[in-house]
Backbone bond lengths (Angstrom), bond angles and torsions (degrees), N, CA, C in turn:
res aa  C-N    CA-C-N  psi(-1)  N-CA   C-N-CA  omega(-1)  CA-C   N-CA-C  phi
1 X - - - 1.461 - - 1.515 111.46 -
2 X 1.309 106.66 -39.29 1.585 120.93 173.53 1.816 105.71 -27.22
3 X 1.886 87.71 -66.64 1.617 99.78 -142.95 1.626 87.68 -65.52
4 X 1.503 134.11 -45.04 1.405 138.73 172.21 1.486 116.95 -26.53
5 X 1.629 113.99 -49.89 1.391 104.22 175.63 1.712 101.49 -71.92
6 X 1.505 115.01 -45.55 1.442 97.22 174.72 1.206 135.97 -13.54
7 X 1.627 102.00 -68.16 1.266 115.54 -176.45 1.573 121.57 -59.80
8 X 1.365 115.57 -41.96 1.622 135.42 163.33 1.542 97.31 -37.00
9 X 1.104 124.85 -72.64 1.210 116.41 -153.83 1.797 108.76 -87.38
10 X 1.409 119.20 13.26 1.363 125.34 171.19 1.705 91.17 -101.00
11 X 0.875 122.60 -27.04 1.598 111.94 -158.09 2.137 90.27 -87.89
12 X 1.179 108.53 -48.75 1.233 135.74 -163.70 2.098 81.11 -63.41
13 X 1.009 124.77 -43.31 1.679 109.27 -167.98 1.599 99.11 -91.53
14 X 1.216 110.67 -23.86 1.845 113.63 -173.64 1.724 97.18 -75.82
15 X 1.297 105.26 -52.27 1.704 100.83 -151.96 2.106 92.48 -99.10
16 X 1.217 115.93 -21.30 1.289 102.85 -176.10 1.405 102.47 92.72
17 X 1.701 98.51 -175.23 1.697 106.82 174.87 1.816 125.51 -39.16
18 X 1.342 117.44 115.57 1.232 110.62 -159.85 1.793 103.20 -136.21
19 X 1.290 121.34 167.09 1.380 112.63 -175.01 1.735 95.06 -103.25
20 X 1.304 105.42 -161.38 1.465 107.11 -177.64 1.415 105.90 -89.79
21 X 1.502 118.05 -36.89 1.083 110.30 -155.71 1.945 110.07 -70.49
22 X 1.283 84.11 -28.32 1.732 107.69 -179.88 1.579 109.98 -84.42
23 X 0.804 117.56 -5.84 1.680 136.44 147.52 1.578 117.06 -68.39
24 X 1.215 105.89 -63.01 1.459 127.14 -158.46 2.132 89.74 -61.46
25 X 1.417 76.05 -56.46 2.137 92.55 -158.98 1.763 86.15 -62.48
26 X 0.718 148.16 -53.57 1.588 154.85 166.37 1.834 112.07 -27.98
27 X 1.395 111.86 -61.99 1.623 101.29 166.75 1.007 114.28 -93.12
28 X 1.624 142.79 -9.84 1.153 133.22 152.49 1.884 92.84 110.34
29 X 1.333 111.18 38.82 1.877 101.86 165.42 1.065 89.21 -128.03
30 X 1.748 111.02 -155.36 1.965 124.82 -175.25 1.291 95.62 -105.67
31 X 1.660 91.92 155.55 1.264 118.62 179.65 2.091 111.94 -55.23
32 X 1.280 95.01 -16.65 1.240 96.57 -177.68 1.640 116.00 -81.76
33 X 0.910 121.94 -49.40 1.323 146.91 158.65 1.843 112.73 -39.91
34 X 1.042 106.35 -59.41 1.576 115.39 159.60 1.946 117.67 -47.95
35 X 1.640 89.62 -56.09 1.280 83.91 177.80 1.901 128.70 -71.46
36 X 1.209 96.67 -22.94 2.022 108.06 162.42 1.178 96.50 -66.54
37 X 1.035 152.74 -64.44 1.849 152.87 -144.53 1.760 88.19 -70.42
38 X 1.312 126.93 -28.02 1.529 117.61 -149.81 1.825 108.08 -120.22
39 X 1.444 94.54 1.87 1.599 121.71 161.28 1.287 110.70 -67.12
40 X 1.859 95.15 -62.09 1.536 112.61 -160.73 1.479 90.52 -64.24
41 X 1.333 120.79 -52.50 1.600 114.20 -150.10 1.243 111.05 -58.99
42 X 1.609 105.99 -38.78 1.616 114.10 177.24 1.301 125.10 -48.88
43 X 1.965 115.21 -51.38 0.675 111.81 156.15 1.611 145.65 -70.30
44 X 1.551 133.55 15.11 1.553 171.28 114.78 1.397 97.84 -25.71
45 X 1.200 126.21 -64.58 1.267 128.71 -160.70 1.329 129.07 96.53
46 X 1.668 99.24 22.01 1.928 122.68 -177.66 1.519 107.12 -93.51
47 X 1.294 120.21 -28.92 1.350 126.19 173.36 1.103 111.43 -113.23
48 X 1.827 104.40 160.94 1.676 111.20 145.86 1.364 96.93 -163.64
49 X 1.342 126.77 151.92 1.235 156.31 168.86 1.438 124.03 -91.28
50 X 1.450 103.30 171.86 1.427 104.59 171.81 1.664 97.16 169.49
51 X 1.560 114.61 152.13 1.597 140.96 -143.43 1.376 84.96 -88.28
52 X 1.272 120.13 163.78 1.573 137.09 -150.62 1.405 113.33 -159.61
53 X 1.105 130.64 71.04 1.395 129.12 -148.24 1.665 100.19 -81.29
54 X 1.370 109.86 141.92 1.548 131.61 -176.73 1.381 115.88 -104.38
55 X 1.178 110.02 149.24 1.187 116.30 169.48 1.825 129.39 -58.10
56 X 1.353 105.23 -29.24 1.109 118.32 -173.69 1.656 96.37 -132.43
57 X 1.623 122.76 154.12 1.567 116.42 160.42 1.605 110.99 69.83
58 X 1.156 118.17 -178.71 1.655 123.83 -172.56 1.836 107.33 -82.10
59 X 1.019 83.66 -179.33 1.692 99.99 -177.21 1.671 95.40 -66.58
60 X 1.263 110.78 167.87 1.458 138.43 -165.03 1.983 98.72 -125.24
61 X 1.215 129.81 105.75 1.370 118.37 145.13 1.409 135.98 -67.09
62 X 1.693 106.72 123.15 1.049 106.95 -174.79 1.365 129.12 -107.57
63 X 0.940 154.67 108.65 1.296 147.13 -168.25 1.756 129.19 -92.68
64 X 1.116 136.69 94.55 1.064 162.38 179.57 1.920 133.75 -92.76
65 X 1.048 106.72 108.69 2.487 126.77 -164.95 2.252 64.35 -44.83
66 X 1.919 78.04 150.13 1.131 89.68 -176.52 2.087 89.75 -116.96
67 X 1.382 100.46 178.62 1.598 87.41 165.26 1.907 135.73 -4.79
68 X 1.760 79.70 -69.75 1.612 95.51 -179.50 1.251 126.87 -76.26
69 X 1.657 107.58 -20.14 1.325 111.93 -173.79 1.707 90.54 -99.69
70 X 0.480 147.82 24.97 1.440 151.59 147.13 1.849 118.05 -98.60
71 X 1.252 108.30 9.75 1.284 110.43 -175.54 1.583 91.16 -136.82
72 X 1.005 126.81 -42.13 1.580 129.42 149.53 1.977 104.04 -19.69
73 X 1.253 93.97 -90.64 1.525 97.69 165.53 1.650 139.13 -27.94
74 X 1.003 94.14 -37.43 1.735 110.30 -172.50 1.703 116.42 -88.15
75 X 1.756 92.48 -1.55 1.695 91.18 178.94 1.292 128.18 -33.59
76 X 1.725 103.91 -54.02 1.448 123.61 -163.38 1.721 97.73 -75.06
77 X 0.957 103.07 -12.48 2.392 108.29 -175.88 1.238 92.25 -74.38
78 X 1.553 135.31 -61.00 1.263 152.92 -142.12 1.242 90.37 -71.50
79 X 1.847 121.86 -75.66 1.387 125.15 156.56 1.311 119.22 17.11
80 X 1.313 97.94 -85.65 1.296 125.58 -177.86 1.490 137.98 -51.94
81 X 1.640 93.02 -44.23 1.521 108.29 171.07 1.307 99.68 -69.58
82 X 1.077 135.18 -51.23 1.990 130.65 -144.80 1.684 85.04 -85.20
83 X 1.415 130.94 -30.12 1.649 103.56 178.53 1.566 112.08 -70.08
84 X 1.409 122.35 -26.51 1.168 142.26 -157.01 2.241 96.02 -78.22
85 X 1.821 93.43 -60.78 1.391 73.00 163.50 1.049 163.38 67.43
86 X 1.753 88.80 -154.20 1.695 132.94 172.27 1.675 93.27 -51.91
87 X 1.179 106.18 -76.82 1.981 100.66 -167.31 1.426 104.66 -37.00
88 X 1.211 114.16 -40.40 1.790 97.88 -170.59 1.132 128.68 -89.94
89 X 2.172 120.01 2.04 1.103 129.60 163.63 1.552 87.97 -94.58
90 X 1.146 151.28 8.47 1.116 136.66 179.55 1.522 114.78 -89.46
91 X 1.427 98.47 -50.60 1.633 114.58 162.55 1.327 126.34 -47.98
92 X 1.803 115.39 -26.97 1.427 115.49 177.54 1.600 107.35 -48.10
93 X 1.192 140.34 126.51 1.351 134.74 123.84 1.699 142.57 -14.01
94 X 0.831 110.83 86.71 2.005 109.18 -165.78 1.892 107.67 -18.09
95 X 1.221 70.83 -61.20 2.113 89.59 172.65 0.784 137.59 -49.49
96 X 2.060 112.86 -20.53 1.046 108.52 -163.84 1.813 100.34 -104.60
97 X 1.224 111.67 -22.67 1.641 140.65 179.68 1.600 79.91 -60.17
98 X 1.288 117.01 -74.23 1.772 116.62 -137.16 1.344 102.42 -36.45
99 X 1.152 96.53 168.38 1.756 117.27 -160.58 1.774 134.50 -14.21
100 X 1.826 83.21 66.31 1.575 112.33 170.70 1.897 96.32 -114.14
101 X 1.022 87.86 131.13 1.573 116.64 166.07 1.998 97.94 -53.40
102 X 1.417 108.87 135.38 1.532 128.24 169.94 1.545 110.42 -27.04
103 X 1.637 124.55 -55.06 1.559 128.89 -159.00 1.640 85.83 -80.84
104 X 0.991 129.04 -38.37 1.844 112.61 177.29 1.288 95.45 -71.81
105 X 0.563 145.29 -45.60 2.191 138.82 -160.72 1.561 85.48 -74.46
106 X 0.945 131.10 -77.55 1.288 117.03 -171.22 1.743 116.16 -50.56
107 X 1.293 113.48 -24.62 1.240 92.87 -176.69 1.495 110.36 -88.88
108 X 1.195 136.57 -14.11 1.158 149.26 160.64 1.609 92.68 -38.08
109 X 1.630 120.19 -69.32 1.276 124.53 -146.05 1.341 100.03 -64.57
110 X 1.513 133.88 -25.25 1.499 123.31 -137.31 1.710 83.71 -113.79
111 X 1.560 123.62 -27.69 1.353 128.27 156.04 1.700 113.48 -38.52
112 X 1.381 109.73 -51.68 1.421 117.72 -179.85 1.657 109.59 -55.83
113 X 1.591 102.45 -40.52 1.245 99.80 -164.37 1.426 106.10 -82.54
114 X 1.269 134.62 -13.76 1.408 138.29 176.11 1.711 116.27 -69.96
115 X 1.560 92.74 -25.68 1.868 101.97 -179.25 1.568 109.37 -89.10
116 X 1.772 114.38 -17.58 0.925 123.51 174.78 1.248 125.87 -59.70
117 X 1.682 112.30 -41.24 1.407 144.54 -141.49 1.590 76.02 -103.45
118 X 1.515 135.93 -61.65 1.437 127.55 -158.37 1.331 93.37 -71.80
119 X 1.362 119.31 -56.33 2.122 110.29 -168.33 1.339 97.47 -30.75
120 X 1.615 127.35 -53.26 1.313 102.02 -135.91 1.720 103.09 -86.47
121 X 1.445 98.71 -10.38 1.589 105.34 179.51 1.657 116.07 -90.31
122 X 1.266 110.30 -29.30 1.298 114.29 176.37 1.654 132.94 -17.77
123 X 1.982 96.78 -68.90 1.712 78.48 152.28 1.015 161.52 -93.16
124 X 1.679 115.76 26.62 0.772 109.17 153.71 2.136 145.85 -112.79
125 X 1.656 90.76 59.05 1.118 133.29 -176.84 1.321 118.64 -134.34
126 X 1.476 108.96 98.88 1.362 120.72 -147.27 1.795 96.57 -145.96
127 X 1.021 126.22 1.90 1.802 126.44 -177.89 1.350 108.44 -98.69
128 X 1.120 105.56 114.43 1.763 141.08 178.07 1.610 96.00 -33.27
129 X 1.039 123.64 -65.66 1.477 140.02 -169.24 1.498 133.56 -68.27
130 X 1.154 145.06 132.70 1.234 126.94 -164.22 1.341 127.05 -90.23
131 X 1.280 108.00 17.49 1.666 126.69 178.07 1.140 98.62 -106.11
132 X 1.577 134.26 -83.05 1.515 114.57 154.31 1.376 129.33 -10.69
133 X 1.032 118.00 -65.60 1.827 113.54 -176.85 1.177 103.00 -37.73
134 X 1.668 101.68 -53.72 1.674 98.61 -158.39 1.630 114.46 -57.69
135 X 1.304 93.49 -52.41 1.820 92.03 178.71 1.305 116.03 -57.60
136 X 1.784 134.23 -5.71 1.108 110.29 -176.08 1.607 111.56 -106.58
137 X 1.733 100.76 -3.63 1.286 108.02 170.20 1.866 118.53 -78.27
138 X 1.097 86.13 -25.45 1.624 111.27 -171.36 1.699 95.28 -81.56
139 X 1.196 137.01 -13.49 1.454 152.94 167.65 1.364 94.29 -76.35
140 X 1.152 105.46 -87.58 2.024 104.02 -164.57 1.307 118.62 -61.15
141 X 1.709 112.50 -19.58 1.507 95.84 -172.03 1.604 106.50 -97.46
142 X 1.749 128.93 8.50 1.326 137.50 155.83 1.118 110.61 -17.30
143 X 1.876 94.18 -78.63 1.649 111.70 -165.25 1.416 93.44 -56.70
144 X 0.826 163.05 -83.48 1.852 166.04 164.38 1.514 95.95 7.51
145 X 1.211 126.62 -19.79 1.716 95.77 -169.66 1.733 135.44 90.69
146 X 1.872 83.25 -19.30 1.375 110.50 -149.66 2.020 93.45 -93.80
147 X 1.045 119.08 -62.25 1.267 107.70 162.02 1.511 136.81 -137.58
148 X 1.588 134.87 165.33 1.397 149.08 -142.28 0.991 109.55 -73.22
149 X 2.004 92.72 -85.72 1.393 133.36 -169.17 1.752 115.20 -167.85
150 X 1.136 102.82 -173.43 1.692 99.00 -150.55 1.554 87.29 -145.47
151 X 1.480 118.75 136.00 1.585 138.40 178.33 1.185 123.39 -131.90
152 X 1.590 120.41 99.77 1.391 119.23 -175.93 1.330 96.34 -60.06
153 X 1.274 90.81 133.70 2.017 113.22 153.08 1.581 119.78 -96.10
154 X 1.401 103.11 -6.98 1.638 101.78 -162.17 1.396 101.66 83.64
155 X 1.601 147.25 -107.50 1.079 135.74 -117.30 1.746 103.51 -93.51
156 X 1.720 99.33 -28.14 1.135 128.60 150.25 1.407 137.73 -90.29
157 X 1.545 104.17 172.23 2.273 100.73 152.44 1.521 79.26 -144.46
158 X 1.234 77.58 142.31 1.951 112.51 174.01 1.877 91.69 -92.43
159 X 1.441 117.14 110.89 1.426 104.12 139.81 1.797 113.45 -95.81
160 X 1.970 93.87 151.02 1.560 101.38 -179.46 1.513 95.21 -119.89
161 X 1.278 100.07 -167.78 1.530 133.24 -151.06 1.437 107.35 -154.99
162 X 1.156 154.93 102.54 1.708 139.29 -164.07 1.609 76.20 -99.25
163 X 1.570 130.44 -74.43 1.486 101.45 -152.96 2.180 99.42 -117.81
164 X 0.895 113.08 178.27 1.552 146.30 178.56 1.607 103.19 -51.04
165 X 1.284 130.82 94.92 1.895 108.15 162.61 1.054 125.54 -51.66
166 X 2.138 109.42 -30.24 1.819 87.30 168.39 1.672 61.95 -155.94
167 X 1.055 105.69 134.99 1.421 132.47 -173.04 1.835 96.68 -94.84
168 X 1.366 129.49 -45.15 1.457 109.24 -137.82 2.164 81.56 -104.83
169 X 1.538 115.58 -9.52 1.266 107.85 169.84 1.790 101.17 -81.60
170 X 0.931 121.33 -15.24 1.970 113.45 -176.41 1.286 74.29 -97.50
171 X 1.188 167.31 -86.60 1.543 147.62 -147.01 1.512 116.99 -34.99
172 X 0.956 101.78 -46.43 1.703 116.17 -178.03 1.594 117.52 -80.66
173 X 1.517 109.70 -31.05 1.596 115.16 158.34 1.180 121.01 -148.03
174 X 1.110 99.70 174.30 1.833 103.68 176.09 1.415 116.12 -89.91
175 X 1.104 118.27 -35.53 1.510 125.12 -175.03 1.841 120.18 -56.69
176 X 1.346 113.69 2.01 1.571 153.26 172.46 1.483 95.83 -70.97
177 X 1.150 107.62 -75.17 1.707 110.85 -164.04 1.652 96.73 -86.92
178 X 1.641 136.21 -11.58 0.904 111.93 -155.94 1.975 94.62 -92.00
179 X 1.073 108.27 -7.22 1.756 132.25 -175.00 1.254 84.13 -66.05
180 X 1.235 107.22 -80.01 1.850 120.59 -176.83 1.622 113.60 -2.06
181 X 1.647 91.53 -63.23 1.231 94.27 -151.47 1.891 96.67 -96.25
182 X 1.385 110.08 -27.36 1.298 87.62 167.42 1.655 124.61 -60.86
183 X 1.556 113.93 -32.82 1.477 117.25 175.74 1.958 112.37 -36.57
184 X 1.178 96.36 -58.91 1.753 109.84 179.33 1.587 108.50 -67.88
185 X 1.493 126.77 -41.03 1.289 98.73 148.38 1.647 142.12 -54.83
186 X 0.779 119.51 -26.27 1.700 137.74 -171.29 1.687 95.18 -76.15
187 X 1.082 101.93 -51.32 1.565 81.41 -179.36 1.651 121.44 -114.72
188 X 1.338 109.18 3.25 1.801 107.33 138.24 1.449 130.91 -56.32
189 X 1.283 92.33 -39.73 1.292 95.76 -173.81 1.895 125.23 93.60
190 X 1.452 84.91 -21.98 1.483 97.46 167.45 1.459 124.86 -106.50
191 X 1.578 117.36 179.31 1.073 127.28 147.41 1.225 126.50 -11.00
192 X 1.746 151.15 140.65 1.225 117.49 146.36 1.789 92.03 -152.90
193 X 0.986 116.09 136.74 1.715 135.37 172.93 1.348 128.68 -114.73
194 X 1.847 111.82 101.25 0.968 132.94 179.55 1.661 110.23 -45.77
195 X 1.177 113.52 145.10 1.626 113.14 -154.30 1.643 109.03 -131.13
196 X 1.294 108.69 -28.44 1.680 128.12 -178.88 1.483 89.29 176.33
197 X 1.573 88.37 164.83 1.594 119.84 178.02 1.487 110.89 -130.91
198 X 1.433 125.31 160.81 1.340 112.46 158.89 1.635 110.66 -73.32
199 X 1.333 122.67 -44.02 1.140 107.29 -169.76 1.969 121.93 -57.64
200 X 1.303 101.60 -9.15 1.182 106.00 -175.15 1.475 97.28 -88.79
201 X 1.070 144.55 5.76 1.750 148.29 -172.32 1.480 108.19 86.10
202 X 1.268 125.99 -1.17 1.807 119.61 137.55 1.542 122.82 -17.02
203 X 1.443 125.23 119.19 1.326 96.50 150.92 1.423 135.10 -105.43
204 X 1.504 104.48 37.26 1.599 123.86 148.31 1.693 95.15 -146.74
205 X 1.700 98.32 178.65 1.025 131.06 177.99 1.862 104.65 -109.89
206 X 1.226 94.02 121.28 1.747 99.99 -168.46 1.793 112.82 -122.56
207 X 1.000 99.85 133.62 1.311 108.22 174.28 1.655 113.76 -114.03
208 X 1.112 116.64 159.13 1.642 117.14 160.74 1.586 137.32 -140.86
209 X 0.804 122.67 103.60 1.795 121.55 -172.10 1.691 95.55 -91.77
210 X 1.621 94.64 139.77 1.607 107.06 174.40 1.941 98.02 -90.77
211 X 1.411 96.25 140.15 1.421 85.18 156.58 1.433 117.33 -89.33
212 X 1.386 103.21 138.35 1.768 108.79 167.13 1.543 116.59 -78.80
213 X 1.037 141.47 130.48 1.349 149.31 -172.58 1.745 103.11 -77.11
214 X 1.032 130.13 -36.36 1.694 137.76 161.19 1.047 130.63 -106.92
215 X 1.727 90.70 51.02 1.510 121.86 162.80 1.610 94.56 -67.34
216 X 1.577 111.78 147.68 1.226 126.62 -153.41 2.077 92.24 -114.53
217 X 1.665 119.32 140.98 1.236 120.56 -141.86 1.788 77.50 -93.21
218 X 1.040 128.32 -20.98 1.656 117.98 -163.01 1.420 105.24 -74.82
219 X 1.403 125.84 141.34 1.289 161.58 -170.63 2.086 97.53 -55.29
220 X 1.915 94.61 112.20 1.181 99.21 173.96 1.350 142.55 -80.20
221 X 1.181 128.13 92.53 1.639 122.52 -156.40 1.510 116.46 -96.38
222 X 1.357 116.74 87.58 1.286 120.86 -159.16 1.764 119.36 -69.58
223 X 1.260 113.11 3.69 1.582 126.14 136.58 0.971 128.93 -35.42
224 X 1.194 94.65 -48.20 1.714 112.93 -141.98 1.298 97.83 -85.02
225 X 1.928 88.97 -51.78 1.578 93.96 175.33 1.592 133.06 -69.18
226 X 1.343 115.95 0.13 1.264 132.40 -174.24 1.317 117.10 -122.63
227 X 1.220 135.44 59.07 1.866 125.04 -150.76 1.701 87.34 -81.89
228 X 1.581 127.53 25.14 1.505 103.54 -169.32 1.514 80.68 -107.47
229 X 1.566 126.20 -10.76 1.605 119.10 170.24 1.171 129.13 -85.36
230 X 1.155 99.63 17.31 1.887 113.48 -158.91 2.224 93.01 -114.54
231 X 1.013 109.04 102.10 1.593 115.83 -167.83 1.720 97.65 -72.61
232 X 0.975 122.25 129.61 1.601 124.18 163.10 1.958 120.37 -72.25
């Protein structure tokens, strides 16, 4: 039963607000079975729902990680962040910290951790083009927590976020989401402008890169372009 809510609440942070049946057909049991797992959770305090009105026919239930169940999820992010870290308050310089106030020291650190997060992805972002890039950044930074999916606009692409990698550390600061989004700059290579957050009452986290029209055809090497990810 364990691994069942598992899965609920991986599908529930990947795909967002979802019904049962699209739950159910997703891990592969019955709708009935889905719907007991999403009783209990509710009553847990990992879910909550709410009616979805259609164009045609009755309302749609939707079920959607609540606070906690969104922090449920984010174990393996948290993981991740606190090894990530130590190395990058380690790297601070004594000299360079001294007499900066706590919210700069930390933002220094979570800067570190954004160059951390691109080094290790860097090569594998290798497409000339800025539609390519995007999807291959939007590939590696999945497993990260960090982003969804990606929506041409034409003049733009919207990248999203459906839920929080660690929701209750971006509650407490900004320098959380501001990593985020520098990470996806660093290895675009471009521009990118945070647009909403969940923690701000978003229900994603959105980014946006403009395309430039004299985007240049030679092969982008985001090394190259970054020598501050390149460790001596």
């Amino acid at each position: 039963m364990e691994r069942t809510r598992d899965e609920v609440v991986r599908i529930l942070h990947d795909r967002g607000p979802s019904s049962v049946a699209e739950v159910a057909e997703a891990i592969g049991v019955s709708s009935g079975s889905v719907r007991r797992h999403m009783d209990i959770m509710i009553a847990e305090g990992l879910v909550e729902m709410r009616l979805e009105r259609q164009p045609r026919g009755r309302p749609v239930t939707r079920y959607f990680l609540s606070e906690a169940g969104e922090e449920r999820s984010a174990a393996a992010h948290y993981a991740r962040l606190l090894d990530r870290l130590y190395p990058a308050l380690t790297r601070l310089p004594a000299d360079a910290v001294s007499g900066h106030n706590g919210v700069w020291v930390l933002e220094q650190v979570f800067n570190g951790v954004a160059e951390d997060i691109a080094r290790a992805y860097a090569p594998r972002i290798s497409a000339s083009n800025l539609d390519d890039r995007v999807a291959q950044v939007a590939d590696v930074l999945r497993a990260e927590g960090i982003l969804n999916d990606v929506v041409d606009e034409g003049e733009r692409i919207r990248l999203r976020n459906i839920g929080c990698p660690y929701r209750s550390t971006a509650e407490g600061t900004h320098v959380a989401c501001a990593a985020d989004r520098r990470t996806i700059e660093l290895l675009l290579g471009e521009s990118v402008e945070q647009v909403a957050t969940i923690v701000e009452g978003s229900p994603t986290c959105e980014y946006l890169v403009v395309r430039n029209h004299q985007e240049q055809d030679e092969d982008v090497d985001v090394l190259e372009a970054h020598p501050e990810l390149v460790r001596n």
